[in-house]
N, C-alpha and C positions, 0 to 999 in steps of 0.2 A: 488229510485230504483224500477223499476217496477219487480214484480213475479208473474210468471202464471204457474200453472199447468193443464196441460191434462187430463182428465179422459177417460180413452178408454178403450176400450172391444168389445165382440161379442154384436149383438144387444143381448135386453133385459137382460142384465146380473145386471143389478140395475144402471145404469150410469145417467140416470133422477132420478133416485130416490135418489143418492149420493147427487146429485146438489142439489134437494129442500130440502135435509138435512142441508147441509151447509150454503147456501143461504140463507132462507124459501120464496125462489121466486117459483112463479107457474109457472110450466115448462109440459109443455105435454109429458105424461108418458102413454104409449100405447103398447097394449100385440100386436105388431109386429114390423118388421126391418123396419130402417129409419124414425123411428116415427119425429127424429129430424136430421133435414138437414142440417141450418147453427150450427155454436154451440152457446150455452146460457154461456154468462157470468157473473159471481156473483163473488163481489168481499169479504171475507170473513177476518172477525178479527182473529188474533192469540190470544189463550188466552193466558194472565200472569197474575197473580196472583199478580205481584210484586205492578204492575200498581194503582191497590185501592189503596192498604196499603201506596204507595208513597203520593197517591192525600188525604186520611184520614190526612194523618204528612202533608203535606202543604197545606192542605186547597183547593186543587186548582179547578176550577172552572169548568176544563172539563179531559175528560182523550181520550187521541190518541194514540190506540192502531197499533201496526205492523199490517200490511193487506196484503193476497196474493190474485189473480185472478183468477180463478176455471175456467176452460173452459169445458163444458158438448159436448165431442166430438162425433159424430156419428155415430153408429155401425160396426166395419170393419169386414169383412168375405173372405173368403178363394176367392186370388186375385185380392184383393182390391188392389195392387201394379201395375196392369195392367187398373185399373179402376173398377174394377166391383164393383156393390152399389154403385158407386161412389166414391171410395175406391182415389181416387189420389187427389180428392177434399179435404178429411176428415183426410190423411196423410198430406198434407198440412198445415191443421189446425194444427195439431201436432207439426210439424215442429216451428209453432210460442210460444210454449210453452218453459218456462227452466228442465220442469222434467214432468213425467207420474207418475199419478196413475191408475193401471192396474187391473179393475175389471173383478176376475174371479167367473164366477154362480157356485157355491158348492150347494145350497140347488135344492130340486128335485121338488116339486112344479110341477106335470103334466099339471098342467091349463094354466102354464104361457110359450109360444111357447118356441122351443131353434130351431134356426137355422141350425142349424147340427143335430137335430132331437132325440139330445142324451145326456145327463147330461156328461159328461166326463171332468171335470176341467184341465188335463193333457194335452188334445188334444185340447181344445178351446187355452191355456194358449201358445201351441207349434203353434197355427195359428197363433194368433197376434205375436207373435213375429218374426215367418216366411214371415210375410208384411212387416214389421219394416227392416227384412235385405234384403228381398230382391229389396226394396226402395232405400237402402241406398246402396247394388251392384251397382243402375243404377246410382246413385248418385256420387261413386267413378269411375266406369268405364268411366262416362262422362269428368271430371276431368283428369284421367287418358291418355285420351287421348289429352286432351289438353297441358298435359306438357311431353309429349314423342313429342309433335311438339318444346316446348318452351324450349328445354332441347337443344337442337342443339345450341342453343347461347351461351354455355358454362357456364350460368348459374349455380354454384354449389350449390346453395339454391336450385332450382329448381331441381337438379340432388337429392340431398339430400330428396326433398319431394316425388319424387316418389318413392324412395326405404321403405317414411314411408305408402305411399298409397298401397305397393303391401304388406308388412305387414296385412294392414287391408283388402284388399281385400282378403290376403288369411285365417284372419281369420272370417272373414264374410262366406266365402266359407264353412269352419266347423264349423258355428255357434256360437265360439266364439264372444261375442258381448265386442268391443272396451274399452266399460266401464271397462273389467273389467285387463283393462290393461292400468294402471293408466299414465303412461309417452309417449305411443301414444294418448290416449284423448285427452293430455293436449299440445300436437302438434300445431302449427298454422296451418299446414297444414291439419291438421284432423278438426281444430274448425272451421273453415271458410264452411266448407261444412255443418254443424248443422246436423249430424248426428241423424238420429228418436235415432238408439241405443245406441248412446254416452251420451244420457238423464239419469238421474238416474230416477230411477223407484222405487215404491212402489207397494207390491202388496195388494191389498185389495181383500180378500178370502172373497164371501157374502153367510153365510150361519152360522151354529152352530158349535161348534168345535167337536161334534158328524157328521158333516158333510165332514171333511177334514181329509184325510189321510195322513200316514208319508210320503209316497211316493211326495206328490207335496209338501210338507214342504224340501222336501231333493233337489226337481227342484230346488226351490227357491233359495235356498240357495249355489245351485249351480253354478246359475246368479250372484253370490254376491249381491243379492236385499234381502230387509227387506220385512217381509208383518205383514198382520194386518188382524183377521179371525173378521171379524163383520156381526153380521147379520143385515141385513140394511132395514126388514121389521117391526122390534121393535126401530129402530131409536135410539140404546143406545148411549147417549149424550159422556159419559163418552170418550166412546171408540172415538168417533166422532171430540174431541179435540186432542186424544192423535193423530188421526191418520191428524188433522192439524198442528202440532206438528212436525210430524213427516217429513210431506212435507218441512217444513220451515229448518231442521235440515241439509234433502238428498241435499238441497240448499247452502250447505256450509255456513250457515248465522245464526249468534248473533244479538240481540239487547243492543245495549246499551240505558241508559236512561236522562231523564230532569226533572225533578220535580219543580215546583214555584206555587205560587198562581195564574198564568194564566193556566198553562196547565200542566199535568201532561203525558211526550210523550215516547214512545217506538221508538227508531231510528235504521233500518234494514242495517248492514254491515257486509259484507263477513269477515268469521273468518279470523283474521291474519293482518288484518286492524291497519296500524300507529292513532295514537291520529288527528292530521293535518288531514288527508283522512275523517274521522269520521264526523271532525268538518264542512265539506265540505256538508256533506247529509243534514247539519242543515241550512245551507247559504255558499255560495260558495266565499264569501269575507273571511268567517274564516278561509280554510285551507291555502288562500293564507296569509292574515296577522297573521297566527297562532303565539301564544307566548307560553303560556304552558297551561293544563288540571290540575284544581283541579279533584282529582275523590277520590270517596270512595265507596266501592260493599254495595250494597243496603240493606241488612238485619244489616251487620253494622250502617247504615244509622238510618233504622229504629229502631235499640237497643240504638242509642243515644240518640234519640229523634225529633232532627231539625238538621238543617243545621248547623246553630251559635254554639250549644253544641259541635259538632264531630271538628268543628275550636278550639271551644278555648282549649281540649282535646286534640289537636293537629294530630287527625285523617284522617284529609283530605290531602291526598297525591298532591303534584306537580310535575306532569309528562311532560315531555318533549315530541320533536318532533318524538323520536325513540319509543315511548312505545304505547305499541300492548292494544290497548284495546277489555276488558272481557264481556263477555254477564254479563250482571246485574251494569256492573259499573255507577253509576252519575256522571255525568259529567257536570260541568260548564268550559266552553271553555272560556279563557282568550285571546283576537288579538289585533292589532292594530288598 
């Protein structure tokens, strides 16, 4: 399952600087707009914690952590949806992403140019997001009129999906952004256009929390979006996981796991995921000849001891075809 997140902003707002935090790749980081033009990709581990402690109890010989793909995207600025900086180019990029993290400059740093000439987090935070919809206007409107032609065949699907397109176009029109209107989202006819706004989003506030006010904490949250205040010229590690973490999370996605003396592996599937599906991300022969899932949640694991203890203890559960597996569960897939 491949995952990639967007990092976008005004230029200079820290978005090179996010990337070679995550990364530690050398990325060209320059006090003006477009310093970067295609975007830089790094692909970055999730941490778990679970992972050692699994591979210490089996010995095992390497550890394969969950990974998502960081895309360090290029500075957008006010009508970038018409082109300007390049702006249709760099929306694009976006577009191949499953979610945004959305760096806004909090700290004031005179030395370091701002675009708009003016520290104002409120008004950089209300551009980018005014590219975003008004991308995703020309986006539906284009759409739009191709099924006000395909609508004439009496098509009632069709009839049906424009009634959820003028929905979203009229809340695009008040800024309402789709996201946060969970059952048009989840539309076919909304997901097929990949929506910039329909991405879930993180914000990443760069600066001190001496730097951010309640007012853009109250924005935030008014988007239904999470943020994360880091200041990103002390590189605090800490924060730096939580907020990869937290990508992996706005992704709707658990890890289940594998433990043996060859590998100890983290396996990435959408919460809500059958056993069979699961066993499918591992080799795609197992979901079809699936039988059943031994599983046991992993700290129980490790209070037993090994694998053989928690069996003859009779700890390790056999789950069938219908059971939802849990972030943290072990799992040995049983098939034909």
């Amino acid at each position: 399952m491949k995952l990639s997140i967007g990092i976008v902003g005004l230029p200079n707002v820290g978005k090179s600087t996010l990337f070679k935090i995550l990364t530690k790749q050398e990325v060209n980081i320059a006090n003006y707009p477009f310093a970067t033009i295609d975007p830089n990709v790094g692909v970055v581990t999730v941490p778990d914690e679970r992972l050692k402690k699994l591979a210490k109890l089996s010995n095992s010989k390497k550890i394969v952590p969950a990974i998502v793909e960081f895309y360090d995207i290029a500075g957008l600025v006010k009508g970038a949806n018409k082109g300007e900086g390049l702006g249709n180019q760099f929306l694009s990029h976006i577009r191949e992403t499953n979610a945004i993290i959305h760096i806004v400059r909090c700290f004031k740093a005179s030395e370091i140019i701002h675009v708009e000439n003016e520290v104002n987090p409120l008004k950089d935070l209300k551009i980018i997001n005014t590219e975003l919809i008004l991308k995703d206007l020309e986006t539906v409107e284009k759409r739009f009129i191709s099924l006000e032609k395909e609508i004439r065949t009496g098509d009632k699907q069709k009839i049906k999906d424009l009634e959820i397109l003028k929905t979203v176009k009229e809340n695009l029109n008040k800024n309402i952004l789709p996201i946060n209107s969970g059952e048009i989202a989840a539309e076919p006819a909304v997901k097929e256009l990949n929506l910039l706004t329909a991405k879930p989003q993180i914000y990443l506030l760069n600066g001190g929390e001496e730097d951010v006010d309640s007012e853009l904490k109250e924005k935030i949250k008014s988007l239904g979006a999470d943020y994360l205040i880091i200041n990103l010229s002390t590189s605090d590690v800490d924060n730096i996981d939580k907020l990869i973490k937290k990508a992996y999370e706005i992704l709707g996605l658990i890890s289940f796991l594998t433990t043996g003396e060859d590998e100890t592996r983290a396996w990435t599937i959408k919460k809500g995921i059958k056993a069979p599906q699961a066993a499918g991300e591992i080799h795609t022969d197992f979901e079809k000849k699936f039988i059943k899932a031994e599983v046991i949640e992993w700290s129980r694991l490790l209070e037993v001891g090994s694998w053989q203890q928690a069996k003859q203890k009779g700890l390790i559960r056999l789950e069938g075809k219908e059971y939802i597996i849990q972030d943290g569960d072990v799992v040995v897939i049983k098939h034909g």
